[in-house]
C-alpha positions as a Markdown table, in Angstrom:
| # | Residue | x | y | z |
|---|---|---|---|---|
| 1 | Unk | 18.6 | -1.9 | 8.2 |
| 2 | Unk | 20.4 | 0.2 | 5.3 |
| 3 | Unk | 17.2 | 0.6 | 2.9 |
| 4 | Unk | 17.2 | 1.8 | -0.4 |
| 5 | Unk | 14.0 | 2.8 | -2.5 |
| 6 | Unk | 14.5 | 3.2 | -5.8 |
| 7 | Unk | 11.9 | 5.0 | -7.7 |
| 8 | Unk | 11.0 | 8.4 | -4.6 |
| 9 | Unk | 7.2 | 9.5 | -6.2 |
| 10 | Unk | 4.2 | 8.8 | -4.4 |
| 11 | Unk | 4.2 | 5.5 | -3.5 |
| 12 | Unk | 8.5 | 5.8 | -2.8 |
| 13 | Unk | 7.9 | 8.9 | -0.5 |
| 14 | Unk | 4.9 | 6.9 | 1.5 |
| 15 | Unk | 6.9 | 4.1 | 2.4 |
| 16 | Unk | 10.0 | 6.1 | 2.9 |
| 17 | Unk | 7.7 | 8.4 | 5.8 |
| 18 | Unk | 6.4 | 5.3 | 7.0 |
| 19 | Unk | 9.9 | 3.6 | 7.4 |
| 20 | Unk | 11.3 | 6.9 | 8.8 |
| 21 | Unk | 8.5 | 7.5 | 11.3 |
| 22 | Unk | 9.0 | 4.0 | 12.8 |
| 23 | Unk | 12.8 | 4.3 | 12.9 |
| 24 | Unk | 13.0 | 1.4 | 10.5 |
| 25 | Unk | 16.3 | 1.9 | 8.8 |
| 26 | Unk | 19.6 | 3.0 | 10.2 |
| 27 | Unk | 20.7 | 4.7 | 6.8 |
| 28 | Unk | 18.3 | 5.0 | 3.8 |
| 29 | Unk | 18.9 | 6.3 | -0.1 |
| 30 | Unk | 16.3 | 8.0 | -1.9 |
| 31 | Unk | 16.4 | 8.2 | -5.9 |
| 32 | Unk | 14.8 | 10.0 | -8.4 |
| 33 | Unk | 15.8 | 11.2 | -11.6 |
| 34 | Unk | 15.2 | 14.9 | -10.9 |
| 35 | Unk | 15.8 | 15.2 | -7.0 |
| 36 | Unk | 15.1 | 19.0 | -6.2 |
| 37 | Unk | 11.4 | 17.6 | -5.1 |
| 38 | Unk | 12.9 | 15.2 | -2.5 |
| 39 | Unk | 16.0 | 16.9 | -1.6 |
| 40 | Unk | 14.3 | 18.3 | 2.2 |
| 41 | Unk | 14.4 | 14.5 | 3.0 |
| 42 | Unk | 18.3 | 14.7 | 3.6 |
| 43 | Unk | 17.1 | 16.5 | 7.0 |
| 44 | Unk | 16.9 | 13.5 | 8.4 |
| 45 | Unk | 20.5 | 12.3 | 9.0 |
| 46 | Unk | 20.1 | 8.9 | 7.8 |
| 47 | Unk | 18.7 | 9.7 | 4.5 |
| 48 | Unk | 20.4 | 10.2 | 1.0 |
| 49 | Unk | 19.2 | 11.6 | -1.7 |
| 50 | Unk | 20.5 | 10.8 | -4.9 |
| 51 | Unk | 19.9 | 10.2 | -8.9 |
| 52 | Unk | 22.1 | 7.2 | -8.8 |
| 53 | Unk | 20.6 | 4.1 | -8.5 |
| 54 | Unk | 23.6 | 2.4 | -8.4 |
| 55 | Unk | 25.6 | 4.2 | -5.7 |
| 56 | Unk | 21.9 | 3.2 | -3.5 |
| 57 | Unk | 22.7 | -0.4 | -4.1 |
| 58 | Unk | 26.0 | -0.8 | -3.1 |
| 59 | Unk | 25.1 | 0.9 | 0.0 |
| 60 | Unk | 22.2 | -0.7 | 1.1 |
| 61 | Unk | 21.0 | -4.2 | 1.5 |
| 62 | Unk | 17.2 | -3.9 | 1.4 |
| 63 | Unk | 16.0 | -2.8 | -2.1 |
| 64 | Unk | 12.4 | -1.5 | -2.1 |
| 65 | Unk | 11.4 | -0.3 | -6.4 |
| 66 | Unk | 8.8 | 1.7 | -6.7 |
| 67 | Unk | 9.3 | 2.5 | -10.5 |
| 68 | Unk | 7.3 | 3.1 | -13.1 |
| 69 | Unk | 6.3 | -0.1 | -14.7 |
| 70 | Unk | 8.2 | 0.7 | -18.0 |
| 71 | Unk | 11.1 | 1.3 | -16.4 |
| 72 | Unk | 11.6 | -1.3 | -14.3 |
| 73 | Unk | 13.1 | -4.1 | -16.5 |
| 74 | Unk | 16.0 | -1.7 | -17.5 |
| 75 | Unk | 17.0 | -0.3 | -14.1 |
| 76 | Unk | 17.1 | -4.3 | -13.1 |
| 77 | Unk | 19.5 | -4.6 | -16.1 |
| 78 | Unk | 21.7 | -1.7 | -15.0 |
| 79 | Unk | 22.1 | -2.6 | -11.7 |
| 80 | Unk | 22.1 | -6.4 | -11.9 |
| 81 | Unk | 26.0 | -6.7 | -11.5 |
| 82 | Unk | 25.8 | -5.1 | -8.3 |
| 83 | Unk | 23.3 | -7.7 | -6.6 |
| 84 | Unk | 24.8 | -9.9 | -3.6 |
| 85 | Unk | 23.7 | -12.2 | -1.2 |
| 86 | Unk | 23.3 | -9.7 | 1.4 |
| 87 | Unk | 20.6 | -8.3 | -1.3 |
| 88 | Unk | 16.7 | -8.8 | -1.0 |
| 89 | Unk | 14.7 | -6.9 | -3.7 |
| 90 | Unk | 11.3 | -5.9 | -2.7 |
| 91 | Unk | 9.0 | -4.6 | -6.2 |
| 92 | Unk | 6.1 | -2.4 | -5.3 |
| 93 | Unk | 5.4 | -2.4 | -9.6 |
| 94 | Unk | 1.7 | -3.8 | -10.2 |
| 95 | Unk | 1.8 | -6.1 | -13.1 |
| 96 | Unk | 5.3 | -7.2 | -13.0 |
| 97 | Unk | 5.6 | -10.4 | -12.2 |
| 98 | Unk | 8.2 | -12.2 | -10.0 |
| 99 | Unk | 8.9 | -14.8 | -13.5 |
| 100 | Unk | 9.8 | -10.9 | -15.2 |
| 101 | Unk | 12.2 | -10.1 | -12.3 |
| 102 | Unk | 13.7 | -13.5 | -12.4 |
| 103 | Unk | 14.3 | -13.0 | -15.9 |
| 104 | Unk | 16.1 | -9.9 | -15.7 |
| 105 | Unk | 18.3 | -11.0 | -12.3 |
| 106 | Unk | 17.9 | -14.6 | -12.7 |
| 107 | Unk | 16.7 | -17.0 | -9.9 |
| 108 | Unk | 19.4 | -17.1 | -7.1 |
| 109 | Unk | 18.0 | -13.6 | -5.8 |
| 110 | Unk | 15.8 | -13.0 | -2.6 |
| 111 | Unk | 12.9 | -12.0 | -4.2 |
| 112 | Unk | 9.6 | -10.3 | -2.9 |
| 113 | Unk | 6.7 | -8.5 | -4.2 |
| 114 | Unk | 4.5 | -6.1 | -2.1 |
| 115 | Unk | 1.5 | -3.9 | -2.3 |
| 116 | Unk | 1.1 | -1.9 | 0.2 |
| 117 | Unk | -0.9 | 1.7 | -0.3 |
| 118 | Unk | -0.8 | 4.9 | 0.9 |
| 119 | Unk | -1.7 | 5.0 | 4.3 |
| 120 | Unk | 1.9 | 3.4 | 4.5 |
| 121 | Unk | 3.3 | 7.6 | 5.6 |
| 122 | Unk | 1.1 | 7.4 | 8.3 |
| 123 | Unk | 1.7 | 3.6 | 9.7 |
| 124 | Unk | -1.4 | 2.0 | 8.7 |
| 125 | Unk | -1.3 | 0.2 | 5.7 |
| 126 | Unk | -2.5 | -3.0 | 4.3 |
| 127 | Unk | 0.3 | -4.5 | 2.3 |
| 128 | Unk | 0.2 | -8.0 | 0.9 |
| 129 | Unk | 3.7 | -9.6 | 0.2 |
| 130 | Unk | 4.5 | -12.9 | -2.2 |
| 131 | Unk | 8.3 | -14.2 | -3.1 |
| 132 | Unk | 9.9 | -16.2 | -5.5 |
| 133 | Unk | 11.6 | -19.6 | -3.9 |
| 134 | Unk | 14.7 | -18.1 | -2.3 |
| 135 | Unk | 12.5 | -15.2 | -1.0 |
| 136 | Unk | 11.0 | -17.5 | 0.6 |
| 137 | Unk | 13.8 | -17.0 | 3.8 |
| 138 | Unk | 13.5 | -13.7 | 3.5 |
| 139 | Unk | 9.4 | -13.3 | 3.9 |
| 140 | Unk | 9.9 | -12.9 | 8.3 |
| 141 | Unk | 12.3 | -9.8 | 7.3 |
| 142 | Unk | 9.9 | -8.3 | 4.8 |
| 143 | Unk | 7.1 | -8.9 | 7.3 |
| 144 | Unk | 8.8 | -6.9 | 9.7 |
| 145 | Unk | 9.8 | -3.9 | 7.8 |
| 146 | Unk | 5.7 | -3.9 | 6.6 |
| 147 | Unk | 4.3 | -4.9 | 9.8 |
| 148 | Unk | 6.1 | -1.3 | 11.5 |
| 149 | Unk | 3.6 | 0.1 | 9.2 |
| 150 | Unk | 0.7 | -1.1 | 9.5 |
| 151 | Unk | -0.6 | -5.0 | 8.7 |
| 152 | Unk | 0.9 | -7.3 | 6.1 |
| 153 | Unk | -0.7 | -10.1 | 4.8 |
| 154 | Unk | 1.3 | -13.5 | 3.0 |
| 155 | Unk | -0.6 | -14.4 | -0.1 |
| 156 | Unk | -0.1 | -16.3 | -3.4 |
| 157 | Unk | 0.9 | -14.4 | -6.6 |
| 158 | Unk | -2.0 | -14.6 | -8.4 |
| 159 | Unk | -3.7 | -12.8 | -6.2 |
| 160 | Unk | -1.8 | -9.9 | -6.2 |
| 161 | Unk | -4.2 | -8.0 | -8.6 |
| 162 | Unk | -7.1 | -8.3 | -6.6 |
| 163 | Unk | -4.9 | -6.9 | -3.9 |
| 164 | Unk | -4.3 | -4.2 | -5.3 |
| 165 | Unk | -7.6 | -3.3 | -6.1 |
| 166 | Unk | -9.0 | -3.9 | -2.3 |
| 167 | Unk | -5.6 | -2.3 | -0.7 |
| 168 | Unk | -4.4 | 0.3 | -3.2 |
| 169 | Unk | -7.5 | 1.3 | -5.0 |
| 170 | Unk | -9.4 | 0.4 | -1.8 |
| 171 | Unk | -8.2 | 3.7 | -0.4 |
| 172 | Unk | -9.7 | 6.0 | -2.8 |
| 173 | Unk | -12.8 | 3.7 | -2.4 |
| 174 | Unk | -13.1 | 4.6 | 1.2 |
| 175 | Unk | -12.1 | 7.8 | 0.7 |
| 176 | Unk | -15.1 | 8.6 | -1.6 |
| 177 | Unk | -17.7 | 6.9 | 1.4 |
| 178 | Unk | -15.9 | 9.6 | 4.1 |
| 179 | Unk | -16.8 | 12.1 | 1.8 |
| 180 | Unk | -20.0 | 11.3 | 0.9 |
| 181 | Unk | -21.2 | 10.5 | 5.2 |
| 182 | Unk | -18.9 | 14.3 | 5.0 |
| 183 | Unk | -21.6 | 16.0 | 2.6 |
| 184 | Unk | -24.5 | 14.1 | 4.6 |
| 185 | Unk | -23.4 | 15.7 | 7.5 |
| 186 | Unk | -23.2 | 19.1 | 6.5 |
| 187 | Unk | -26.8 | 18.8 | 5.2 |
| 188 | Unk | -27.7 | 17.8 | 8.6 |
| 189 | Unk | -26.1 | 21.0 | 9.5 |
| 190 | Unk | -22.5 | 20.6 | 10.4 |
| 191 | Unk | -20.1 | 22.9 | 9.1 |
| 192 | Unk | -16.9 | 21.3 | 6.7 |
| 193 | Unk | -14.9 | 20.8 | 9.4 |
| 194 | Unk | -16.9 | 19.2 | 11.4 |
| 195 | Unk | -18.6 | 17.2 | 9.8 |
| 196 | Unk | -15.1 | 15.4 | 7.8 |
| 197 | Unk | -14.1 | 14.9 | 11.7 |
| 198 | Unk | -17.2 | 13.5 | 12.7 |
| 199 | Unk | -17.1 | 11.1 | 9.5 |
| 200 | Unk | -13.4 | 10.1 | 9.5 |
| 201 | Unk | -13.3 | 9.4 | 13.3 |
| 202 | Unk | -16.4 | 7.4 | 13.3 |
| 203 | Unk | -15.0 | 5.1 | 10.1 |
| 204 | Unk | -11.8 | 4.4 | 12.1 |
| 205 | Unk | -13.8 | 3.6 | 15.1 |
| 206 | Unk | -15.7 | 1.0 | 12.5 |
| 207 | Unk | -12.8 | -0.5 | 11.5 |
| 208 | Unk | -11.1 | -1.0 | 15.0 |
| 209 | Unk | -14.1 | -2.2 | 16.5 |
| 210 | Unk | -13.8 | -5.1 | 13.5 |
| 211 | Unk | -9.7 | -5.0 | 13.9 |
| 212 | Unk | -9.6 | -5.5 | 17.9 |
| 213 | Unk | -13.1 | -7.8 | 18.4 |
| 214 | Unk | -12.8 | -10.2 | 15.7 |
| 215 | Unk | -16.4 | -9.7 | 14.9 |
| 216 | Unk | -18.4 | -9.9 | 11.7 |
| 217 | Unk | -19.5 | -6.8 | 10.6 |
| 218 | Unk | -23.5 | -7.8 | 10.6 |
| 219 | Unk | -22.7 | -8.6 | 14.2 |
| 220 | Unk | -21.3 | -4.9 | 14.7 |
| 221 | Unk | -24.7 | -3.7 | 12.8 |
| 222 | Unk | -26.6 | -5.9 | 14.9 |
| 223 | Unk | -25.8 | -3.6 | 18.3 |
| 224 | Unk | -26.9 | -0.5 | 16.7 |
| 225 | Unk | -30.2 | -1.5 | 15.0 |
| 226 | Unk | -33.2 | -1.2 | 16.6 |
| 227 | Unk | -37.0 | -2.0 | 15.2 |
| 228 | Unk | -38.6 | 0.8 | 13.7 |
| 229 | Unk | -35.4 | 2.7 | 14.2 |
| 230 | Unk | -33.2 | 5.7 | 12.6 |
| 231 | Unk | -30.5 | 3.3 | 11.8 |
| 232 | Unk | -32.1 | 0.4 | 9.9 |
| 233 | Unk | -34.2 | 2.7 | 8.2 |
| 234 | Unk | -30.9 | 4.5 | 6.3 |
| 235 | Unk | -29.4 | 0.8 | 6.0 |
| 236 | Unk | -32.3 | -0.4 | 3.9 |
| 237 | Unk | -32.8 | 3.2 | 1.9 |
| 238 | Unk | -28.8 | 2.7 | 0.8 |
| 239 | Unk | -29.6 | -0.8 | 0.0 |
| 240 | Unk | -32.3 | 0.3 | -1.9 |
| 241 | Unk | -30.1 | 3.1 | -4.0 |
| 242 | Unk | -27.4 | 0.1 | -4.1 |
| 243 | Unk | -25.1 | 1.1 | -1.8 |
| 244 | Unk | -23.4 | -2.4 | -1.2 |
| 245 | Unk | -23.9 | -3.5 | -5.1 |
| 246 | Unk | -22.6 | -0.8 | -6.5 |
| 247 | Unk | -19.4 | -0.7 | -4.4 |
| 248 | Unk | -18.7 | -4.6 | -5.5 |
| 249 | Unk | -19.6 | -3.7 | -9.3 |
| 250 | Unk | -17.1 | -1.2 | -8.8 |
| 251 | Unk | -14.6 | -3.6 | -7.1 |
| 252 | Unk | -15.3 | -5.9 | -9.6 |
| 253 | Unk | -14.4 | -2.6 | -12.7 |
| 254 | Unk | -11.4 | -1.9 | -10.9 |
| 255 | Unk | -10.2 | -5.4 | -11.1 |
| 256 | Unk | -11.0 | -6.2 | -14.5 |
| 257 | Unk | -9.1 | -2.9 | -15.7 |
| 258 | Unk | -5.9 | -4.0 | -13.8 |
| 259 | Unk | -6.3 | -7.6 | -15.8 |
| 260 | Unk | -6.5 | -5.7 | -18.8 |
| 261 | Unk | -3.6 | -3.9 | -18.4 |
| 262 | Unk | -1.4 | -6.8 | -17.5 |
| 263 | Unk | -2.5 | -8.9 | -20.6 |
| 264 | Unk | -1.5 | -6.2 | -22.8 |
C-alpha cells in the first residue's frame, strides 16, 4: 500500500512505526511543516519526508491526517482537487466529524475515522474505526492496515468520544495504575527497575489472560482469592480508598471534557 500521513507529531510518528514495523506500506510520505525532527525516518527506503502535503497525495492512495484540529478543514481545502477514486481518507482528528469532512470534500469520498492511541509504535493498539456511506467498502481495507497493529473495533460515530477516552486517554489511565503497583513495590522493597518490570509484566499477563480466555474479569479474580487471604484483603482496602469509583469518575471527567470541547 503507498500510505501517506499527513500531520508526522505524536500520534503521525506512532502509527507511521507501527505501519513500518509490520511492513504495511510499500512506499510511505511523512509531512510536517518543519521536517528536521522527522528527517532520520527517510532511513527507511520506503519512506519520504516532506513539507508538501500535496506532492504526499498524488503519490499515495491511503491518506491517514493526523492534524491539529484547527488545521484540518484548510489542508482538506488545499488538497481537495487532488482526491481520486483510488483515494481513502482516514482522520485520526478527535472532534471532527465525518458531516465536517464531507463538507470540505463533499460526499463521493471513501471516508473513515479512526482512534487508535499510542501503543500503535509498538503493534498493540486499540483503534476504533467509523465511515461515511461510501467508506463503507472501504472499512475491510482500514481493518487491515489497523488490525497489523494491534485490535480494531467497527463502531457507530457517536461513540467515537467515549472511544477516545477509554483507547486514547485510556493509556495514560493505565499508565498511572503501573506506576502506582511500581511505587507499591519499591516500598515492599524492590528496587525501580524491578519493581516497573514486575508491575508492567504482570498487567500484560492480566490483560492476555482476559484477551486469549474470553473470561470475565471477576472470574480471573475468582482464581486468586482465597478466604482470609493476602489478595482479597488488598481488593476490599482499594475498594474501600475507591479504587474502582474513582477510576469511572474519572472516565466519566475525561469524557465530559472531550464533549465540551466539541460543542464549542
Amino acid at each position: 500500500m503507498k500510505i501517506a500521513i499527513i500531520g508526522a507529531g505524536n500520534l503521525g510518528l506512532s502509527i507511521a512505526n507501527g505501519i513500518l514495523n509490520s511492513n504495511g506500506a510499500t512506499t510511505m510520505y511523512l509531512t510536517k511543516r518543519d521536517t528536521k525532527s522527522i528527517i532520520d525516518f527517510e532511513k527507511h527506503n520506503k519512506v519520504t519526508v516532506t513539507n508538501d502535503n500535496r506532492l504526499a497525495i498524488q503519490n499515495s492512495d491511503i491518506l491517514i491526517f493526523a492534524v491539529q484540529p484547527v488545521h484540518f478543514a484548510a489542508i482538506l481545502e488545499d488538497v481537495k482537487d487532488l482526491l481520486t477514486e483510488n483515494h481513502v481518507i482516514i482522520s485520526t482528528i478527535t472532534g471532527f466529524g465525518i458531516d465536517k469532512i464531507e463538507a470540505v470534500i463533499g460526499k463521493d469520498n471513501y471516508i473513515v475515522r479512526s482512534m487508535p492511541n499510542t501503543a500503535i509504535s509498538v503493534g498493540k493498539s486499540m483503534t476504533c474505526i467509523c465511515s461515511n456511506e461510501k467508506g463503507k467498502k472501504r472499512i475491510d481495507l482500514t481493518k487491515a492496515i489497523f488490525n497489523r497493529m494491534g485490535h480494531c473495533m467497527e463502531i457507530p460515530e457517536n461513540q467515537m468520544q467515549a472511544a477516545t477516552v477509554i483507547c486514547a486517554s485510556g493509556i495514560a489511565f493505565w499508565m498511572r495504575l503501573i506506576r502506582a503497583t511500581t511505587q507499591g513495590a519499591i516500598q515492599l522493597g524492590f528496587d525501580a527497575q524491578e519493581a516497573q518490570e514486575l508491575a508492567m509484566h504482570t498487567c500484560n499477563g492480566a490483560a492476555n489472560l482476559l484477551i486469549e480466555s474470553g473470561n470475565h474479569p471477576e472470574q480471573e479474580i475468582d482464581r486468586v482469592t482465597t478466604p482470609m487471604g493476602c489478595t482479597i484483603t488488598g481488593l476490599n482496602e482499594m475498594e474501600h480508598q475507591g479504587l474502582s469509583s474513582s477510576l469511572i469518575r474519572g472516565i466519566i471527567a475525561s469524557y465530559d471534557k472531550i464533549t465540551e470541547f466539541k460543542t464549542k
